[in-house]
NULONU-256893 format. One record per residue: residue in three letters; x, y, z of N, C-alpha, C in turn; residue number from 1. Coordinates in steps of 0.1 Angstrom, whole numbers, plus 5000, padded with zeros to 4 digits. Example, Ala and Ser with C-alpha at 12.3 -4.5 7.8 and 13.67 -1.06 7.14 Angstrom:
! residues 2
code  n.xx  n.yy  n.zz  ca.xx  ca.yy  ca.zz  c.xx  c.yy  c.zz  pos
ALA  5132  4943  5078  5123  4955  5078  5132  4967  5078  1;
SER  5128  4978  5071  5137  4989  5071  5129  5000  5079  2;
***
This chain:
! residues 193
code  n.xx  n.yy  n.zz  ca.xx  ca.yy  ca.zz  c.xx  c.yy  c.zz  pos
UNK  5008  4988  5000  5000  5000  5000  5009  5012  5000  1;
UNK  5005  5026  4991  5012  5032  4994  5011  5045  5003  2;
UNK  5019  5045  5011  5027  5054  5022  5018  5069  5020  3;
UNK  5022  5074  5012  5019  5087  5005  5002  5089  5002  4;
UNK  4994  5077  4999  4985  5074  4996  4970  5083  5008  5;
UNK  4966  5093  5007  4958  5095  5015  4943  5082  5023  6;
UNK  4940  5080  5033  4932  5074  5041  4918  5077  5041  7;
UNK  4910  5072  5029  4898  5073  5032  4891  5065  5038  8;
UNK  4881  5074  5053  4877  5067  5061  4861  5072  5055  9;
UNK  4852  5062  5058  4838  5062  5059  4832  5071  5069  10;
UNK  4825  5080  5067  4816  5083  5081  4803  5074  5081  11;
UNK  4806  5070  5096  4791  5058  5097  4779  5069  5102  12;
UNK  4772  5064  5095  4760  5075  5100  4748  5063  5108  13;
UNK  4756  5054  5115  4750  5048  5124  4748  5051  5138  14;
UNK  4741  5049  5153  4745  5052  5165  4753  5045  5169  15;
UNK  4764  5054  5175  4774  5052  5184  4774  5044  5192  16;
UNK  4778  5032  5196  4779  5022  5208  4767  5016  5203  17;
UNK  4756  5015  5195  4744  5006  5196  4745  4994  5187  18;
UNK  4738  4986  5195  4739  4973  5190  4729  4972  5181  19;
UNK  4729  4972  5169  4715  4970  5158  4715  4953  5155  20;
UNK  4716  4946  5169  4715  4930  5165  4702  4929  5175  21;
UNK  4699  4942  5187  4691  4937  5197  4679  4936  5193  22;
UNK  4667  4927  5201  4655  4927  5199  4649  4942  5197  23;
UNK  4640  4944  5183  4634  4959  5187  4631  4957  5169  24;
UNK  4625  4971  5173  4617  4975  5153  4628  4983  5150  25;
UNK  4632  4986  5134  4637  4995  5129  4632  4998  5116  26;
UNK  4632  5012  5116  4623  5017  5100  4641  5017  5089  27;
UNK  4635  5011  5083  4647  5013  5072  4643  5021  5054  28;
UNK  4654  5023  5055  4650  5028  5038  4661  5028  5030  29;
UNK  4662  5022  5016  4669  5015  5007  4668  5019  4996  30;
UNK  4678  5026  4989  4676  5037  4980  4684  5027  4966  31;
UNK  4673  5031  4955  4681  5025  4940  4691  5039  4939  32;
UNK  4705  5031  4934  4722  5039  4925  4712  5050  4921  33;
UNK  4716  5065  4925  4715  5075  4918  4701  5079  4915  34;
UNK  4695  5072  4924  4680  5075  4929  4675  5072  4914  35;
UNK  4677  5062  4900  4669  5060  4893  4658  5053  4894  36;
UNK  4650  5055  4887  4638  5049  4890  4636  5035  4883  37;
UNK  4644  5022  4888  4647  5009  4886  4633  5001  4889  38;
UNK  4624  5001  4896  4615  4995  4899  4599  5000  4896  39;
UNK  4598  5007  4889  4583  5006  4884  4580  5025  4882  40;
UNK  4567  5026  4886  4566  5040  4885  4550  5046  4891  41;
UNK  4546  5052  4894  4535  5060  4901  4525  5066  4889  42;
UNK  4516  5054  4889  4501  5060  4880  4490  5062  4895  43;
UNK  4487  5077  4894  4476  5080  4899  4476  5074  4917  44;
UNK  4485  5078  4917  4494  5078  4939  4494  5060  4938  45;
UNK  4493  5052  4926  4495  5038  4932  4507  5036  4923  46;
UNK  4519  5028  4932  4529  5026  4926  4529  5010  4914  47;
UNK  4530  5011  4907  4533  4999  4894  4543  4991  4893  48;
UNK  4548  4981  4900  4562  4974  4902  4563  4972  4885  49;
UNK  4575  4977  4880  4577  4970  4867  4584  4951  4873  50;
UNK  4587  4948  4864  4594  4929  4867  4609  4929  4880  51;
UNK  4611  4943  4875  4624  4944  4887  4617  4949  4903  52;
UNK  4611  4957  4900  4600  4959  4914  4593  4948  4919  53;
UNK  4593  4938  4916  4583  4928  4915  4595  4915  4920  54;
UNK  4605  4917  4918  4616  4908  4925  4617  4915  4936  55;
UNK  4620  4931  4938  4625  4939  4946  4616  4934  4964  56;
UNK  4602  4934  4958  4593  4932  4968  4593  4918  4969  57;
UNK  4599  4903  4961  4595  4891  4964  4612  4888  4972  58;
UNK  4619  4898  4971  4633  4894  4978  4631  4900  4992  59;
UNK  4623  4914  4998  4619  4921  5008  4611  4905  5015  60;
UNK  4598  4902  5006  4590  4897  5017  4594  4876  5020  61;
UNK  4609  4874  5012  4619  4865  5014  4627  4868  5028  62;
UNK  4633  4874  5034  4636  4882  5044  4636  4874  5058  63;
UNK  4625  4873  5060  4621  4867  5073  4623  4845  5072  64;
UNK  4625  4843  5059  4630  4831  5057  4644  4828  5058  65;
UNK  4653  4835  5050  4666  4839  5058  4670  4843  5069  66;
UNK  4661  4849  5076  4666  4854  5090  4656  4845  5098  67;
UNK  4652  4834  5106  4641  4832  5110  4637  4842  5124  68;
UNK  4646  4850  5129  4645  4855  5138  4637  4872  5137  69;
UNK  4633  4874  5128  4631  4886  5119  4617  4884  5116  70;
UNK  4607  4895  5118  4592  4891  5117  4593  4914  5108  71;
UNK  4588  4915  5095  4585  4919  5081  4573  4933  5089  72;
UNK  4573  4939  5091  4564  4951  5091  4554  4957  5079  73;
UNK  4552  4968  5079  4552  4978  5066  4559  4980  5064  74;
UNK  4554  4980  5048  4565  4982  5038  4561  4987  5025  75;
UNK  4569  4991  5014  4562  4996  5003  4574  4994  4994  76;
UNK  4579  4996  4982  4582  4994  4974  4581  5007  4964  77;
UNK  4591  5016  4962  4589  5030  4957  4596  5023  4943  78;
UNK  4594  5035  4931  4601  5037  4919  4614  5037  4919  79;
UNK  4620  5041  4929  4635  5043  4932  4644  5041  4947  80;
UNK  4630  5032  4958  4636  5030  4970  4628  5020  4977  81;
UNK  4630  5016  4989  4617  5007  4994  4623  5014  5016  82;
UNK  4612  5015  5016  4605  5019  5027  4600  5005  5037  83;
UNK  4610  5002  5049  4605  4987  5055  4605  4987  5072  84;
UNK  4596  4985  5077  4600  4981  5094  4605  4965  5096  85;
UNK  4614  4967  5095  4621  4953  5101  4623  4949  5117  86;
UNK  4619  4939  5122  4616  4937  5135  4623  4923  5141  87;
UNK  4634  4925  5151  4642  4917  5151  4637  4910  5165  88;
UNK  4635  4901  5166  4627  4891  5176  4637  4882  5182  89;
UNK  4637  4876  5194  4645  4870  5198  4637  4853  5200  90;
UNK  4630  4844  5192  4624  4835  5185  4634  4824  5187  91;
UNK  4646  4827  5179  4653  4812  5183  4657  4811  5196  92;
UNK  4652  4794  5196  4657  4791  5205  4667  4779  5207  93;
UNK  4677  4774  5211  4684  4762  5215  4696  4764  5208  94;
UNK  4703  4755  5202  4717  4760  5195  4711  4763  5183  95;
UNK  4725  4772  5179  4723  4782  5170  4740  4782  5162  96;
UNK  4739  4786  5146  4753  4785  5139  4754  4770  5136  97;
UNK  4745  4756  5142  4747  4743  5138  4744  4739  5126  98;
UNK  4756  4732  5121  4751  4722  5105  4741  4713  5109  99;
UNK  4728  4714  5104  4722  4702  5103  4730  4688  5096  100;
UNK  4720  4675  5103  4729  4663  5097  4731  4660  5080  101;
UNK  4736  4659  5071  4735  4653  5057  4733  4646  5055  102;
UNK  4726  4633  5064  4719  4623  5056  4704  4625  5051  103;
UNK  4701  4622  5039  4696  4620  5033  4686  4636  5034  104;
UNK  4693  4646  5033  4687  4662  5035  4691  4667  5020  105;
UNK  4682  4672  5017  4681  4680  4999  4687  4691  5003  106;
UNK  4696  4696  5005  4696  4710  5013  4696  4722  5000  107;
UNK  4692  4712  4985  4689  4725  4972  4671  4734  4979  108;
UNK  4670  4728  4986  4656  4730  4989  4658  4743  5005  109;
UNK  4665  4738  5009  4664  4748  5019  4672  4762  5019  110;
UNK  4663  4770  5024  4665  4786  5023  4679  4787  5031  111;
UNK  4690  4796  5027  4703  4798  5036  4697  4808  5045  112;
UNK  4700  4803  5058  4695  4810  5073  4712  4817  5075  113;
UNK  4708  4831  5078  4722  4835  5079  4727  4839  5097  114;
UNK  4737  4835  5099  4735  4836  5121  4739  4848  5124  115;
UNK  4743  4857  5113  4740  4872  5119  4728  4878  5118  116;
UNK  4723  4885  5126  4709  4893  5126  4714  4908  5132  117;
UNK  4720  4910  5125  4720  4929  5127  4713  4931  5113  118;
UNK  4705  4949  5114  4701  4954  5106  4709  4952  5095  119;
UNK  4720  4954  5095  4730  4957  5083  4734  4941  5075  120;
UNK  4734  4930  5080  4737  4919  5075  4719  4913  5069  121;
UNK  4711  4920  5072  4696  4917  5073  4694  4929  5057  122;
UNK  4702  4938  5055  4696  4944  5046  4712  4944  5034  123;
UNK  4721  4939  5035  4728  4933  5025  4730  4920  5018  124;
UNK  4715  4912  5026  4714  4901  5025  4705  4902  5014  125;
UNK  4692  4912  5014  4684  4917  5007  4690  4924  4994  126;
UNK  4700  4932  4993  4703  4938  4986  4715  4932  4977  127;
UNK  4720  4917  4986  4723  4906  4973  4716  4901  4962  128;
UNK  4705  4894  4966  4693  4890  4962  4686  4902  4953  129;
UNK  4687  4909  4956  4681  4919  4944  4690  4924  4931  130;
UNK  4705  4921  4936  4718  4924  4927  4717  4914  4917  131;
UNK  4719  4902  4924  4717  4891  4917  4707  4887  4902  132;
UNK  4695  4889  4909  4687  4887  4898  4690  4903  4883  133;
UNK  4692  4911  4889  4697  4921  4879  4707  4919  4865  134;
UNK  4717  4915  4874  4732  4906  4865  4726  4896  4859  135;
UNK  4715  4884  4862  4710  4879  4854  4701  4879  4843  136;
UNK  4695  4894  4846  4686  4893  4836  4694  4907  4828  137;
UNK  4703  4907  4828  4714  4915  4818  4708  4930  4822  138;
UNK  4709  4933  4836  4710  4950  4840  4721  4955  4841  139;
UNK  4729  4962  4836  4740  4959  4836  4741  4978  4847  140;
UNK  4754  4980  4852  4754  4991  4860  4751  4983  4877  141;
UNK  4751  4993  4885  4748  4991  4897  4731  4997  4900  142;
UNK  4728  4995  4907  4714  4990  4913  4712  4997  4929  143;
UNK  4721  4996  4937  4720  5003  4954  4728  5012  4952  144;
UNK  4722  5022  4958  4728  5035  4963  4740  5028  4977  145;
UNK  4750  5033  4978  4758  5023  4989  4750  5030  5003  146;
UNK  4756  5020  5011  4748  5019  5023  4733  5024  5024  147;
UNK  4724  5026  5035  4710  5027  5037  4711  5034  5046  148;
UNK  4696  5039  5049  4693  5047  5061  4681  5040  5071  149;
UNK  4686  5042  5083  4678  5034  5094  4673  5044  5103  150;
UNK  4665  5036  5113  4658  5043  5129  4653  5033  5136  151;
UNK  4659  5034  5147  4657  5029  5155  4642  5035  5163  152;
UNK  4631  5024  5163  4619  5025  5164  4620  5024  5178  153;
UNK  4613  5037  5188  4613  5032  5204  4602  5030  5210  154;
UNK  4591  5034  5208  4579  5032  5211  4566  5035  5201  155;
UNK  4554  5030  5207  4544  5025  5201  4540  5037  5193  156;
UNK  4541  5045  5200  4540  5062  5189  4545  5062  5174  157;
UNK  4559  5063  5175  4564  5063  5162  4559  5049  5156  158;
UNK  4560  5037  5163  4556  5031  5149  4544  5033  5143  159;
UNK  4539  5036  5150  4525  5041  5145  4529  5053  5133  160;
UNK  4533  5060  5135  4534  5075  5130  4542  5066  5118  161;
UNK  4552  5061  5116  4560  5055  5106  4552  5049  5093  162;
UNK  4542  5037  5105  4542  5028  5093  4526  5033  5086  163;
UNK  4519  5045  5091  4514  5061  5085  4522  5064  5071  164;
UNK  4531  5066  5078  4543  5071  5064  4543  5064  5054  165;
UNK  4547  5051  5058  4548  5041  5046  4539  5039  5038  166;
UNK  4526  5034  5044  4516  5035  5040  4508  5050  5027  167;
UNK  4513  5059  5034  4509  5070  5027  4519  5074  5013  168;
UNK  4532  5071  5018  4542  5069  5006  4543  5075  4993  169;
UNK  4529  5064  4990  4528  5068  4975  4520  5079  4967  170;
UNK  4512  5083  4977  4505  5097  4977  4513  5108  4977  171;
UNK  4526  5109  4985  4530  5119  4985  4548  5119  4977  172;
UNK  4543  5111  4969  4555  5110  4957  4563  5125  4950  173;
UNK  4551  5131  4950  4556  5145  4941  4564  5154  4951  174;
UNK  4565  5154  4962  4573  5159  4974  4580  5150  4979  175;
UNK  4583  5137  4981  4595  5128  4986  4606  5130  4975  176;
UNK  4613  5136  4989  4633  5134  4985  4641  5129  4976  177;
UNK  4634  5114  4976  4638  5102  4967  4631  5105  4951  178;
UNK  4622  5109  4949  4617  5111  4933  4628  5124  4928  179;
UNK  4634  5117  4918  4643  5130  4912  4633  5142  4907  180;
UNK  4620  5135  4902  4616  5151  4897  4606  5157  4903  181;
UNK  4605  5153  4919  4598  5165  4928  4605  5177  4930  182;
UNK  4596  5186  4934  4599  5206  4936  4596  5200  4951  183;
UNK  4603  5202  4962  4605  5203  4976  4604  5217  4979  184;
UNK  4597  5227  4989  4600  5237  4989  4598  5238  5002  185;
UNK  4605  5249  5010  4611  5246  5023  4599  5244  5035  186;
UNK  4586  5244  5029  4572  5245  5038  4569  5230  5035  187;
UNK  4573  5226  5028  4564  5209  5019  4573  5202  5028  188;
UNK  4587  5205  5033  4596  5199  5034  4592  5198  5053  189;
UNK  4590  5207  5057  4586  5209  5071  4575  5199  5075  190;
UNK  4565  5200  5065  4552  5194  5061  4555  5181  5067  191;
UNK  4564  5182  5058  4565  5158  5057  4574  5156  5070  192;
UNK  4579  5162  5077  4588  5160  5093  4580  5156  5098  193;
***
């Protein structure tokens, strides 16, 4: 490596000391590269998965099969991002990380269970799965905007107030962030806080 070479470090825009493996909700949001509009589009406030949106949401509500400790919220599925409460449960029980035995097990049949459950292993696991099928069906380019944005959900209020949000989503398309060709103006913007 070279010496001379300046050090770029990441700023984590995660919380400081927190553990994102503990039991609890988190609102997440998962933005398509360059905020294009990869996954379908908004006729009349209902969003249209085109065939990529349509993997997008069958790899989201896959999720909870990979993780079995993981129980799926609201969620939605935008033109250019997806909006999800993911809710990390503490469900397993007994050993955990063990090979099942090989005799006589199909294991082409069974789902890969992954033994990390943090948010971030829970939403790169998702955002394989969505890569994947891309490169297969010749998308060529990148697909995720890098890293995601999270919240940690504390009480019954906000989820409430959140999964509001999600729900309403698609209505308010012409003012979310994420649509490249919304006008935000500094009262719409107040509005949606």
């Amino acid at each position: 490596m070279n010496a001379n070479r300046p050090t770029h470090r990441r700023r984590s825009i995660r919380l400081r000391d927190f553990d994102y493996s503990q039991t609890g909700a988190y609102f997440v949001t998962i933005c398509a590269h360059e905020r294009v509009c990869l996954f379908g589009e908004l006729v009349d406030n209902e969003v249209q998965l085109n065939d990529a949106g349509k993997v997008v949401k069958a790899c989201w509500l896959a999720v909870s099969t990979h993780f079995p400790d993981v129980d799926l919220d609201a969620f939605v599925v935008m033109p250019n991002h997806l909006h999800g409460i993911v809710v990390i449960t503490n469900r397993v029980v007994g050993a955990k990380n063990v090979s099942p035995l090989r005799d006589n097990v199909d294991t082409r049949r069974r789902p890969i269970q992954s033994p990390s459950k943090t948010i971030g292993s829970i939403v790169r696991g998702f955002k394989i799965g969505v890569t994947k099928w891309f490169r297969e069906n010749e998308h060529g380019g990148k697909v995720w905007q890098r890293n995601y944005y999270e919240h940690v959900i504390r009480n019954d209020e906000s989820l409430s107030r959140i999964r509001q949000y999600i729900h309403e989503n698609p209505t308010r398309w012409a003012f979310d962030r994420e649509n490249p060709a919304a006008v935000i103006s500094e009262s719409d913007e107040e509005r949606l806080m």
